[in-house]
C-alpha positions as CSV (number, residue, x, y, z in Angstrom):
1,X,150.9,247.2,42.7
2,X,150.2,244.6,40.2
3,X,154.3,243.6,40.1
4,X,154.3,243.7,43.9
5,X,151.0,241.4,44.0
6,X,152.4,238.9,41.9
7,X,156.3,239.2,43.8
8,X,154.2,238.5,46.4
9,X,152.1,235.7,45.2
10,X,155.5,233.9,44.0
11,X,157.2,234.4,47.7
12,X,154.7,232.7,49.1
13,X,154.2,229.8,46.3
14,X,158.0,229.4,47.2
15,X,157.9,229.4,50.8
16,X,154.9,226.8,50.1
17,X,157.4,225.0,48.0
18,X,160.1,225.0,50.3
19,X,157.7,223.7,53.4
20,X,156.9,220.9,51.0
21,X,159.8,219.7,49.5
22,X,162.2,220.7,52.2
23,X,162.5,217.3,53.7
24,X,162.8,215.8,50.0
25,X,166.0,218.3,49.7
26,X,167.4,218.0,52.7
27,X,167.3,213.8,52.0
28,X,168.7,214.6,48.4
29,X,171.4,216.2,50.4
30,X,171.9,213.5,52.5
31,X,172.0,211.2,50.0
32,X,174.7,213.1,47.6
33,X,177.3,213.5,50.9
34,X,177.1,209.5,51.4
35,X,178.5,206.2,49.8
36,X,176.9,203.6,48.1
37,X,176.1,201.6,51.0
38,X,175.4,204.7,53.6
39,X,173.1,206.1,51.3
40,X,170.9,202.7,51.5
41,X,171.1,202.5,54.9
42,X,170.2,206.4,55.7
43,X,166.7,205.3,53.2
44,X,165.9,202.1,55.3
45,X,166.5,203.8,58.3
46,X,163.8,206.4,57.0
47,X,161.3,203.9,55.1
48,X,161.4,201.4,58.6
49,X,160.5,204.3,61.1
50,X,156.6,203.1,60.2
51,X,158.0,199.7,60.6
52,X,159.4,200.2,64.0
53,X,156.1,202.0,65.6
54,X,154.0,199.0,64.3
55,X,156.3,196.7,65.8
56,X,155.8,198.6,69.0
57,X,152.4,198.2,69.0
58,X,152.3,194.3,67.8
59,X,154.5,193.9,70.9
60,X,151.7,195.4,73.6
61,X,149.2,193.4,72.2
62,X,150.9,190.2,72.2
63,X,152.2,190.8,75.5
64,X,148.7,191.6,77.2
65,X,147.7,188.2,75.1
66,X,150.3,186.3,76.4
67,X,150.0,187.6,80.0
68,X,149.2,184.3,81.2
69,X,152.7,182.5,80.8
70,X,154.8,185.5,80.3
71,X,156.4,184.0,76.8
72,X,158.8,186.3,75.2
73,X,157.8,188.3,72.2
74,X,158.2,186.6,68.8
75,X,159.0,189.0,66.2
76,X,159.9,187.5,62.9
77,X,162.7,188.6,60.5
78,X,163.2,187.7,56.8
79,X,167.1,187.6,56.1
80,X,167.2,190.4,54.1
81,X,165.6,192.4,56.6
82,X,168.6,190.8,59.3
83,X,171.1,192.4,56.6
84,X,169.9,196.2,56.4
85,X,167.7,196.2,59.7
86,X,167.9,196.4,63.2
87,X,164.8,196.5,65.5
88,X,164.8,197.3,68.8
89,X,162.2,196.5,71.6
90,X,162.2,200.2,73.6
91,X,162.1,199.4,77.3
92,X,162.9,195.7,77.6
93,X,166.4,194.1,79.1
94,X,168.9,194.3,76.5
95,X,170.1,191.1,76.7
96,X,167.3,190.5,73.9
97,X,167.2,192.3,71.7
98,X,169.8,191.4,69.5
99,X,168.7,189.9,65.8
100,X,171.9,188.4,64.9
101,X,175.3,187.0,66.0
102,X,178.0,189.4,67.2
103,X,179.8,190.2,63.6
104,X,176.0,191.2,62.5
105,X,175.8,193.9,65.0
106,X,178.9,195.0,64.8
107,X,178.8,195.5,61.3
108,X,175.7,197.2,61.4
109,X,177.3,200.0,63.9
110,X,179.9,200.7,61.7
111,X,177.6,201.0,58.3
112,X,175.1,203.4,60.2
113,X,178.0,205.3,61.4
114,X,178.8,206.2,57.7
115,X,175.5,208.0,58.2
116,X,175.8,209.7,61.8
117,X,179.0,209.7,62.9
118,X,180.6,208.3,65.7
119,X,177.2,208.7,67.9
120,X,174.8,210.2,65.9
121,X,175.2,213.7,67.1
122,X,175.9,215.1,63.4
123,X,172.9,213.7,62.1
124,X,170.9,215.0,65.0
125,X,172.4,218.3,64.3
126,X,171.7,218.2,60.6
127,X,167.9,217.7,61.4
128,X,167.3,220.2,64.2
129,X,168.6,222.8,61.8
130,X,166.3,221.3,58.9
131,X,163.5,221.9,61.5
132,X,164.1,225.6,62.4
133,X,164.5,226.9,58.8
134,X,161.2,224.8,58.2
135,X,159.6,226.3,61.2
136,X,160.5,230.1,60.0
137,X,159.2,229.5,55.7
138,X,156.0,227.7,56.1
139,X,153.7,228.2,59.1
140,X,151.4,225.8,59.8
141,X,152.6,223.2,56.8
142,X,156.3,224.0,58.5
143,X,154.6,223.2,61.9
144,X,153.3,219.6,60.7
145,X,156.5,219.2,58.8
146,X,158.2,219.8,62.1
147,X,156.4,217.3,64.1
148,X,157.2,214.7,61.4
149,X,160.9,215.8,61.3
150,X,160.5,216.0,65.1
151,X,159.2,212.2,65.3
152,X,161.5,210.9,63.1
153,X,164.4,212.3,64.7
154,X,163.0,211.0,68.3
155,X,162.6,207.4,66.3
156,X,166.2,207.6,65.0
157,X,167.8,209.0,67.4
158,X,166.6,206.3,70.0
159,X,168.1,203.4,67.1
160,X,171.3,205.0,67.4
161,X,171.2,205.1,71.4
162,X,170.2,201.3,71.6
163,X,173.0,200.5,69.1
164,X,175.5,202.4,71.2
165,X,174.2,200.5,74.3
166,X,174.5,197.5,72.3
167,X,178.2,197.5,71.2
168,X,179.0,198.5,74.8
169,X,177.7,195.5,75.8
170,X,179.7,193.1,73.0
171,X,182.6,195.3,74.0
172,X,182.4,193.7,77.9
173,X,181.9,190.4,76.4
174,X,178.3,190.3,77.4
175,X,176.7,186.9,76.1
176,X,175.1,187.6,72.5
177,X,173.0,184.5,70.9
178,X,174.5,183.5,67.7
179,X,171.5,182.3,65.9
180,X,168.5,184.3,65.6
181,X,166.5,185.4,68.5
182,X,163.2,184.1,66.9
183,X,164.4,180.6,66.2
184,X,166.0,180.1,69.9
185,X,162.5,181.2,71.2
186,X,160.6,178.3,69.5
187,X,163.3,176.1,70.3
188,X,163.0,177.1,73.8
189,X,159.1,176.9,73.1
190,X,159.9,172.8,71.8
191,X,162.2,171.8,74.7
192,X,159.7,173.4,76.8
193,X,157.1,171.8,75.4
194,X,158.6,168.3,75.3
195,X,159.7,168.6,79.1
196,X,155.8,169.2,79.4
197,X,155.1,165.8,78.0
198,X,157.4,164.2,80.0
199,X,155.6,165.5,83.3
200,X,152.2,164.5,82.3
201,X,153.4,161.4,81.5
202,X,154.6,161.2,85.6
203,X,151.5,162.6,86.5
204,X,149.4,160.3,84.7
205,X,150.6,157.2,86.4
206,X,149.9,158.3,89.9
207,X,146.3,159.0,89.1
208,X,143.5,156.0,88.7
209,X,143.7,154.9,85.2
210,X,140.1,156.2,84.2
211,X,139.9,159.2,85.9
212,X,138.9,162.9,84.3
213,X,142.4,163.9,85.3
214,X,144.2,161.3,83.3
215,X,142.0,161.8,80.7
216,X,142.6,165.9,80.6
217,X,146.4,165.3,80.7
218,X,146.2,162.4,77.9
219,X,144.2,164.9,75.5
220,X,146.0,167.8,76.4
221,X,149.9,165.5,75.8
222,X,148.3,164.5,72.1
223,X,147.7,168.3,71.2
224,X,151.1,169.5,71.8
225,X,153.1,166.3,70.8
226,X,150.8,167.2,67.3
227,X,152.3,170.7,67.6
228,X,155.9,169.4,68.1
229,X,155.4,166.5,65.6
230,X,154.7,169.5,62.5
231,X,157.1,172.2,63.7
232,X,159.8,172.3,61.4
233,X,160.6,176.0,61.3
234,X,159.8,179.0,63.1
235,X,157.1,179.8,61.5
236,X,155.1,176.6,61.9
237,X,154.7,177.8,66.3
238,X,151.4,179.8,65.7
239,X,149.2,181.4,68.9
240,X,146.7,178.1,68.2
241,X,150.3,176.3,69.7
242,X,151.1,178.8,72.0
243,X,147.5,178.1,73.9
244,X,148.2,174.2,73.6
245,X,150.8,174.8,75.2
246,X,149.1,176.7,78.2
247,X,146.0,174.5,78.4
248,X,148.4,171.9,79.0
249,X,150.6,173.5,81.9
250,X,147.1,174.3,83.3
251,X,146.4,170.7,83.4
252,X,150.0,170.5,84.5
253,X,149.3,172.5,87.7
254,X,145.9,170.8,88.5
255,X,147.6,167.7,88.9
256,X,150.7,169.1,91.0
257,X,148.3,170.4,93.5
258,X,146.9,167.0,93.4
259,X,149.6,164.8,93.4
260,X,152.1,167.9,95.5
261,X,154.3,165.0,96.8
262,X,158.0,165.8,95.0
263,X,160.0,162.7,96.0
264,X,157.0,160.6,94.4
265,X,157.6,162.4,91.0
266,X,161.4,162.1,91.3
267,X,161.5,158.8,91.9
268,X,158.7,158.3,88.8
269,X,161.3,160.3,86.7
270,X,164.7,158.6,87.4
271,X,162.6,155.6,86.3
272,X,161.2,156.6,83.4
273,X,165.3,158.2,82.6
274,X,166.3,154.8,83.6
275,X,163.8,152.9,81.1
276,X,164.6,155.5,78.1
277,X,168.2,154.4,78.6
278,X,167.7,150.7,78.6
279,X,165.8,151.2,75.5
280,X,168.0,153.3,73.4
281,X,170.6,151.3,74.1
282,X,169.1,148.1,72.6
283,X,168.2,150.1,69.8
284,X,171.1,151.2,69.0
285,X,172.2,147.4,69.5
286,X,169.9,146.5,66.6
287,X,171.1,149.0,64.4
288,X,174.7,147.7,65.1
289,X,173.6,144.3,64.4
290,X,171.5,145.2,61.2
291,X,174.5,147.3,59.8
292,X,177.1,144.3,61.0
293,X,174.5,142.4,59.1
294,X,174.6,144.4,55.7
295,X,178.0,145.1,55.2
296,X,178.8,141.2,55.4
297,X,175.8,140.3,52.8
298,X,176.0,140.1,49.3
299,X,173.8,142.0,47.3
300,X,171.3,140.6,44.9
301,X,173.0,143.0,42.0
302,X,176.2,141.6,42.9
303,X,175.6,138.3,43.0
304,X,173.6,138.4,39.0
305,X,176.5,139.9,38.0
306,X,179.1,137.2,39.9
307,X,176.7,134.5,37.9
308,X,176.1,135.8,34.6
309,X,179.9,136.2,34.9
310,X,180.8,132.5,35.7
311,X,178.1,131.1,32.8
312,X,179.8,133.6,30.1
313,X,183.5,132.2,31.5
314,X,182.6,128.5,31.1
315,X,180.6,129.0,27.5
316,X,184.3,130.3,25.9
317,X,187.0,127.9,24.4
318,X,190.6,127.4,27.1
319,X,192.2,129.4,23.9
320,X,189.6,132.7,24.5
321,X,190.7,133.3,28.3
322,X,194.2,134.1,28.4
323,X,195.0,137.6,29.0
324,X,197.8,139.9,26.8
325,X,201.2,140.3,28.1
326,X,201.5,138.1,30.4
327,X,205.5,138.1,30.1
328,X,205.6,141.3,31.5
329,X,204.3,139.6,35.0
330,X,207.8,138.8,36.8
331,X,209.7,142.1,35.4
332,X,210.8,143.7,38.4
333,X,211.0,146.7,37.1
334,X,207.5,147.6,36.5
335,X,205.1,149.0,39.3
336,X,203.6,145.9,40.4
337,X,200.0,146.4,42.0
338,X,198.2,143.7,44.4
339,X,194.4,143.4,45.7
340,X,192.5,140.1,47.0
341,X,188.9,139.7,46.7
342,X,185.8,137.9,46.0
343,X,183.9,141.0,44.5
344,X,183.7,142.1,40.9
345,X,182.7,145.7,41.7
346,X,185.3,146.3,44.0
347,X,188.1,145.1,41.9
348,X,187.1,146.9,38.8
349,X,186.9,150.5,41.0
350,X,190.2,149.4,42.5
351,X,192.1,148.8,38.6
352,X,190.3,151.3,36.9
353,X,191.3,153.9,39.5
354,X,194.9,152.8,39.2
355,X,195.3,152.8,35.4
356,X,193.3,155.7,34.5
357,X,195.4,158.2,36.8
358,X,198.5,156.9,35.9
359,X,200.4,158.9,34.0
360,X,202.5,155.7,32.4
361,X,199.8,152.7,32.8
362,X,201.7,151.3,30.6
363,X,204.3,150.5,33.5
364,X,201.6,149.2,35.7
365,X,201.1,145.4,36.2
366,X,198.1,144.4,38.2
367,X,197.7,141.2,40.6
368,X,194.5,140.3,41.5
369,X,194.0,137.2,43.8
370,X,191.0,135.5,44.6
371,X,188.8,132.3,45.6
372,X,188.3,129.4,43.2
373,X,184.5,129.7,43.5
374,X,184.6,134.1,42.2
375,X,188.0,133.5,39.5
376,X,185.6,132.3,36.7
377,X,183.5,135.7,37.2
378,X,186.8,138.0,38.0
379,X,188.4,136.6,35.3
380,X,185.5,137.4,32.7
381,X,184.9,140.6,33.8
382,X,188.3,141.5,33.2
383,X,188.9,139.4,29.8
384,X,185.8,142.0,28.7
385,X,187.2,145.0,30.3
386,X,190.5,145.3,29.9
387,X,192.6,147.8,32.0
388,X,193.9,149.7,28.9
389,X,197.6,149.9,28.6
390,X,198.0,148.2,31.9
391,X,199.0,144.4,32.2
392,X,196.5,142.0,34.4
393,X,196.6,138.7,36.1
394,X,193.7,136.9,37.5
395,X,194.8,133.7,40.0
396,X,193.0,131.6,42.8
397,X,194.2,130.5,45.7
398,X,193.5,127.1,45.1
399,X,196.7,127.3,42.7
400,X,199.0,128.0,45.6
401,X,199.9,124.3,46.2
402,X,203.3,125.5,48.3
403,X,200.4,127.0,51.1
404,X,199.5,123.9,53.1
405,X,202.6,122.0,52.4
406,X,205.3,125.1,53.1
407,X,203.4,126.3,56.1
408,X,201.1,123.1,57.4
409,X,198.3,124.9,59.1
410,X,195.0,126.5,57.1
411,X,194.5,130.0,57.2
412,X,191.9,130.5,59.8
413,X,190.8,132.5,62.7
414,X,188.0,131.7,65.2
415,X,185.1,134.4,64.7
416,X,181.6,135.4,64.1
417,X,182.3,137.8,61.4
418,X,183.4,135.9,57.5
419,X,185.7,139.2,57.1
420,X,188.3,137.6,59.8
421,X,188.2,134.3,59.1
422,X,188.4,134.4,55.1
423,X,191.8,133.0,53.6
424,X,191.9,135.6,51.6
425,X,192.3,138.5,54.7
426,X,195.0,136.8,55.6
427,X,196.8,135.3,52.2
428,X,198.6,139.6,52.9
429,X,201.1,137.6,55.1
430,X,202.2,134.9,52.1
431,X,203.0,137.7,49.9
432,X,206.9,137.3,48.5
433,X,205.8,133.1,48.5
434,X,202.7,134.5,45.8
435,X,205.4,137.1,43.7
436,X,209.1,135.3,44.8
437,X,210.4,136.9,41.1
438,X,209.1,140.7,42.9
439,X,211.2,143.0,45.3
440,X,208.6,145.4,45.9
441,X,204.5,145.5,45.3
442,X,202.0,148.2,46.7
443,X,199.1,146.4,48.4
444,X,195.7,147.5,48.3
445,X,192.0,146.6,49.5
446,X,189.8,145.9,47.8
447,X,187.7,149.0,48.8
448,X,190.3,151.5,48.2
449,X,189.8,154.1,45.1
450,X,193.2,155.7,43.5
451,X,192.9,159.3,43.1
452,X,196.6,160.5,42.0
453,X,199.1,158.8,39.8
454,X,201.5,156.5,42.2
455,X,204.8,156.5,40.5
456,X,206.4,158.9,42.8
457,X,205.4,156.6,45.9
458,X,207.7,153.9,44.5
459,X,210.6,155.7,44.7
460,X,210.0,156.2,48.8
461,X,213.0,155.2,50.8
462,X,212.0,152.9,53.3
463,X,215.2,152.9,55.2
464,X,215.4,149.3,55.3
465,X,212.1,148.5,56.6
466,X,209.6,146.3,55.3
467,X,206.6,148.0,55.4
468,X,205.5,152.0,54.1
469,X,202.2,152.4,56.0
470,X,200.2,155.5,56.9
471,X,200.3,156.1,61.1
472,X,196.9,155.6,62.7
473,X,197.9,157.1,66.4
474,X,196.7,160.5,65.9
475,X,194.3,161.3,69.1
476,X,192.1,163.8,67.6
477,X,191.3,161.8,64.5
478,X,188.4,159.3,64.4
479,X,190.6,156.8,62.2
480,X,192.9,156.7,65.3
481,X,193.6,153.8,67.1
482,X,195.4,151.9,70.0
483,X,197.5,149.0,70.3
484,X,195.6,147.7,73.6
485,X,192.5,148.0,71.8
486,X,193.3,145.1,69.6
487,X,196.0,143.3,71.6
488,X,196.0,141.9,75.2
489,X,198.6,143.6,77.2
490,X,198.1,141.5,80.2
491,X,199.7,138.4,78.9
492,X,203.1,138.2,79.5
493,X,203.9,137.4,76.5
494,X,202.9,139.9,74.2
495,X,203.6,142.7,77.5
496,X,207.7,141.9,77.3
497,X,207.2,141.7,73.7
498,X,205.5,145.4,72.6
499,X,205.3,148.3,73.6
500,X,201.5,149.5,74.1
501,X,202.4,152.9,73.5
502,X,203.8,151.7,69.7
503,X,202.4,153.8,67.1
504,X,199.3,152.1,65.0
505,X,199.4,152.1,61.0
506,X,197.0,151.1,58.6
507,X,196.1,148.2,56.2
508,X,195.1,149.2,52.6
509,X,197.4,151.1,50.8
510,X,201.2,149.5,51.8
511,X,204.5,149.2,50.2
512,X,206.1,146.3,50.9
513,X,210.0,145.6,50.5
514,X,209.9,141.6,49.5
515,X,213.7,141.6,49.8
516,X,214.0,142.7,53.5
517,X,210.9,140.5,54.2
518,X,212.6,137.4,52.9
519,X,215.4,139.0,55.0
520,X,213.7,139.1,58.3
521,X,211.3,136.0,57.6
522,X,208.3,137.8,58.5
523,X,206.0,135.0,57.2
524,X,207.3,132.5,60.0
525,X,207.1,135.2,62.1
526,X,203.5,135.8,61.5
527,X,203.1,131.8,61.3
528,X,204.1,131.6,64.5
529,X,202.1,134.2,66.5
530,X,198.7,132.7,64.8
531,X,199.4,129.6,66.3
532,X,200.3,131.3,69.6
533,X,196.8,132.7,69.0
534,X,194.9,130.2,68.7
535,X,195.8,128.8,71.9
536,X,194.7,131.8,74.1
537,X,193.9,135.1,73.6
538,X,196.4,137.4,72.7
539,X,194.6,139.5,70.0
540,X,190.9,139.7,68.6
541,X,190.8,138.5,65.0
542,X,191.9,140.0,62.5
543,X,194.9,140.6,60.3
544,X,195.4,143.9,62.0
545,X,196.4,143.6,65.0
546,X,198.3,140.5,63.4
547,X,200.0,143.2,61.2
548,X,201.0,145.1,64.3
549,X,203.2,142.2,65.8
550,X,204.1,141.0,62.5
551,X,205.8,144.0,61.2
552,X,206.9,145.5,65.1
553,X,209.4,148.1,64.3
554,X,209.3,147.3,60.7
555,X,207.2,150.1,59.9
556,X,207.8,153.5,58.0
557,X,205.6,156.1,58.4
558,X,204.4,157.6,54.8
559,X,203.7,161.2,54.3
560,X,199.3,161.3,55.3
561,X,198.5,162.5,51.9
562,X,199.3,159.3,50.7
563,X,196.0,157.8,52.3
564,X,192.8,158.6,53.9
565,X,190.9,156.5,55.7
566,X,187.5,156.5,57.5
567,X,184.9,156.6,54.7
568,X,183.6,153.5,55.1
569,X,182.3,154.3,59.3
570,X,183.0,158.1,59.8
571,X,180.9,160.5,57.6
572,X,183.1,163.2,59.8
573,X,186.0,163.3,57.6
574,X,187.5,166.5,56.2
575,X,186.6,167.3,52.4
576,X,189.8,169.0,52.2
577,X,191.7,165.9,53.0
578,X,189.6,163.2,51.2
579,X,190.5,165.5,47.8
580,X,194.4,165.3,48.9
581,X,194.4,162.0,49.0
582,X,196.2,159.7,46.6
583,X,194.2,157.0,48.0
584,X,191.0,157.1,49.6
585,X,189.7,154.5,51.9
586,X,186.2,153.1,52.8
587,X,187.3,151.1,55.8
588,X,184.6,150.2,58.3
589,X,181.8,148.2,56.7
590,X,179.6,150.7,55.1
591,X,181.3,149.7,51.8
592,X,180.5,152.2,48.4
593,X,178.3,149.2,46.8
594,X,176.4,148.7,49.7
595,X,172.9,150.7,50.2
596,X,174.1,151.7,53.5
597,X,177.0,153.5,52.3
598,X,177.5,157.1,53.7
599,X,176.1,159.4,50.3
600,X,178.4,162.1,50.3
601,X,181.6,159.6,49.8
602,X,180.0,157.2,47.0
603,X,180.2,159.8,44.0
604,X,184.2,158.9,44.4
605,X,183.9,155.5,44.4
606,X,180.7,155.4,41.6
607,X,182.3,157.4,39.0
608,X,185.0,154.7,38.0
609,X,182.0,152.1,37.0
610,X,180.0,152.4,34.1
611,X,176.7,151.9,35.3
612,X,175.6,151.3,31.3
613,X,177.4,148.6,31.2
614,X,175.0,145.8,29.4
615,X,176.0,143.6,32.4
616,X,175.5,146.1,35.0
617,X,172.0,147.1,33.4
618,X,170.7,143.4,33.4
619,X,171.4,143.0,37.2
620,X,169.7,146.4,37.7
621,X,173.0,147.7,39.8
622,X,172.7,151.8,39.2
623,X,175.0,154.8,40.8
């Protein structure tokens, strides 16, 4: 009997066994029939089932809390939880319970799918037959094991019916929100909030100045604009908010019922729409002005360095500022380079840019034009910084004695803005009088930066044009522009003249073909339409639209990779093609060495100054 007594005692210790560790084998089992990533999922799904009940109950007692404005439930996800798992709010519209964009959910379906199948019917399966050979080992431990097993499968089974229901509903294009649900609420929540304000503001006008309603309303407006004036994130909309929020829509609906008259309010509100117009827009005015206002002043850093410059210039002997090789200056076949300008920094950017992405800057011989009062500092700065390999020649205008006798007329333009009426905007036009030994020279702008050698855009066949320009006439670009924007098509003149439909190009980065521009006398040309100009209104000033006319159907289009613009106005321009770009642009006038520059373009413009520089350090000018 003894043998049989202890047979006995080891059945049942094993039934015992099995009724305890049955659900640890049969999720071993699972486990060992699943991938990498089904296996994780099957263990969230079983870890979250606690999850998932306490959800259920969070959401009944915020719900009878919230009874009074009927505000949908927030439930808050962590992104790895938005990853791995989806919650589901048993017995609301479906329309809101999704916790990420479409491509979430989706995904999702298919990964639990590695667990149950196509609809979960396998897994089902797989449990019920867990729970009957439970149910026939253990006895009561197999009967509390089966209620678990039984709960668990109710619970799952349920996720994988809502998930169904849920890809049914992306598959007939049903509207899913692609952020996540919890953020939309509290934005929701904010607009809501703000509209609010707005109201009590009406409501507060229509009521005597001192009475205990306009008193409620103005507390109850300062509590929620507090609320709206912290909330950064989701997390920051607390209950404390939420009940703000209600005391002031109570206050809200005490004042409807006393003020009830609706054409009063709406006539209050297209006012006060009316006033926030007229204010925005002279706000915005002021920030054009004070923007118009920066990018035509010269920084203090700039200016030290202009007049340290000039003082250093003046202390040396006539001997000590020549520059090297100046015999290579009329040798036409070098790659002659051309910029005018009054600043330092700008120049510098523009030359070392050039020469230190040139594969030969030996070849390369730079012009650099400016105004008597900056060629003391331009030519210092370059006499102690010289480009390398590269030959460069520093002149003023005020050496161009051929200018007012040749032509007879100052170089000038009526305007408010020191950009259009400088000489040196508009010395472009006089460029095969400045070089006559050249036939060709690339012309750039001052705030242009070089990015890829340019050899290769000398050899460009311009097909007997005079001008290799980048088009501007692109609609969907923001550096595109029209002819009828800068030119007045309603004189007769310039309408049998041009075409308003004519393709735009751009200043900054041209090649120019001196021989066919001799050819064609452009200069005369130009000449001639800026007196025309000045006698009416044909064009705003400029040498832009004056480049239009100028070089009318003497323009070839160069391949766009050659030169982008915007940088200097439109923060909106593609990474991709500012990297492309031999030569990047910073037209508009939030210039690179200006504080109001846009940030993410500077780093391309900053990196070809030395900011140790001893002169740079002394006028405190940094990156």
């Amino acid at each position: 009997m003894k043998p049989f007594r202890r047979c006995q005692r080891i059945l049942i210790l094993s039934l015992l066994s099995l009724s305890v560790f049955a659900p640890i084998l049969f999720v071993s089992q699972r486990l060992k029939n699943l991938n990498y990533t089904g296996r994780k999922e099957f263990i969230e799904d079983l870890s979250n089932i606690k999850y998932r009940t306490d959800a259920l109950k969070l959401s009944a007692v915020e719900q009878e809390a919230g009874e009074g404005l009927k505000e949908p439930r927030n439930v808050l996800y962590e992104d790895k939880d938005v990853v791995s798992v989806v919650s589901y709010s048993l017995g609301e519209n479906k329309e809101d319970t999704g916790s990420g964009d479409v491509g979430d959910t989706t995904d999702m379906a298919e990964r639990t799918g590695h667990v149950s199948g196509t609809n979960g019917e396998s897994k089902e399966g797989d449990i019920q037959y867990q729970q009957r050979e439970i149910s026939s080992a253990s006895g009561e431990k197999g009967k509390v094991n089966q209620a678990l097993v039984q709960h668990e499968q109710n619970v799952i089974s349920q996720s994988r019916k809502e998930i169904d229901q849920r890809i049914k509903e992306i598959k007939s294009n049903h509207p899913v929100p692609k952020m996540n649900s919890n953020i939309q609420r509290v934005t929701d929540k904010i607009n809501e909030m703000k509209d609010q304000m707005i109201r009590a503001k009406a409501y507060m006008t229509f009521a005597p100045p001192n009475s205990q309603l306009v008193k409620e309303l103005r507390a109850r407006s300062k509590e929620v604009e507090h609320v709206v004036g912290r909330t950064h994130k989701d997390s920051d909309l607390s209950r404390s908010a939420l009940q703000k929020m209600r005391n002031l829509e109570a206050s809200l609906s005490k004042a409807s019922r006393a003020f009830p008259d609706c054409s009063a309010m709406t006539t209050k509100l297209r006012s006060m729409t009316h006033s926030a117009e007229e204010q925005v827009g002279l706000q915005k005015k002021q920030v054009r002005f004070l923007y118009h206002l920066a990018g035509s002043t010269t920084p203090k850093g700039l200016h030290c360095l202009s007049m340290q410059l000039t003082a250093e210039y003046f202390a040396m002997e006539s001997k000590e500022r020549q520059f090297p090789n100046q015999h290579k200056l009329p040798d036409p076949q070098l790659y002659h380079y051309a910029v005018f300008s009054d600043n330092v920094l700008a120049c510098a950017v523009v030359v070392n840019s050039t020469v230190s992405t040139a594969l030969e800057p030996e070849t390369i011989v730079f012009h650099v034009v400016t105004d008597s009062l900056n060629f003391p500092a331009l030519s210092m700065w370059f006499l102690l910084n010289p480009p390398g390999k590269a030959t460069i020649q520093v002149q003023s205008i005020e050496s161009f004695e051929w200018l007012a006798s040749k032509y007879k007329r100052p170089l000038i333009q009526k305007s408010t803005d020191p950009r259009y009426t400088s000489e040196l905007n508009h010395l472009r036009f006089y460029l095969p009088d400045i070089f006559p030994a050249l036939n060709k020279i690339v012309l750039f702008d001052h705030d242009v930066v070089v990015q890829r050698d340019l050899s290769r855009l000398w050899s460009v066949n311009l097909k007997g044009k005079v001008n290799g320009a980048v088009e501007t006439c692109r609609d969907n670009e923001p550096s595109s522009l029209e002819m009828e924007t800068f030119i007045n098509f309603s004189d007769p003149y310039v309408a049998n003249r041009f075409d308003v439909n004519a393709c735009t190009w751009a200043f900054g980065m041209n090649l120019f073909d001196l021989h066919n521009w001799r050819k064609h006398k452009l200069t005369t040309l130009y000449h001639k339409y800026m007196q025309l100009g000045s006698k009416r209104p044909l064009w705003v000033a400029g040498s832009l639209p004056l480049g239009w006319i100028t070089f009318y159907n003497q323009t070839l289009a160069l391949d766009r990779r050659w030169h982008a613009l915007g940088l200097g106005y439109e923060s909106g321009v593609a990474q991709g093609d500012v990297e492309r770009a031999a030569v990047i642009h910073y037209d508009g006038i939030m210039k690179p060495w200006l504080d109001i520059a846009i940030g993410r373009y500077k780093g391309y413009w900053s990196k070809y100054l030395d900011y140790d520089h001893s002169h740079l350090q002394r006028c405190n000018i940094h990156a």
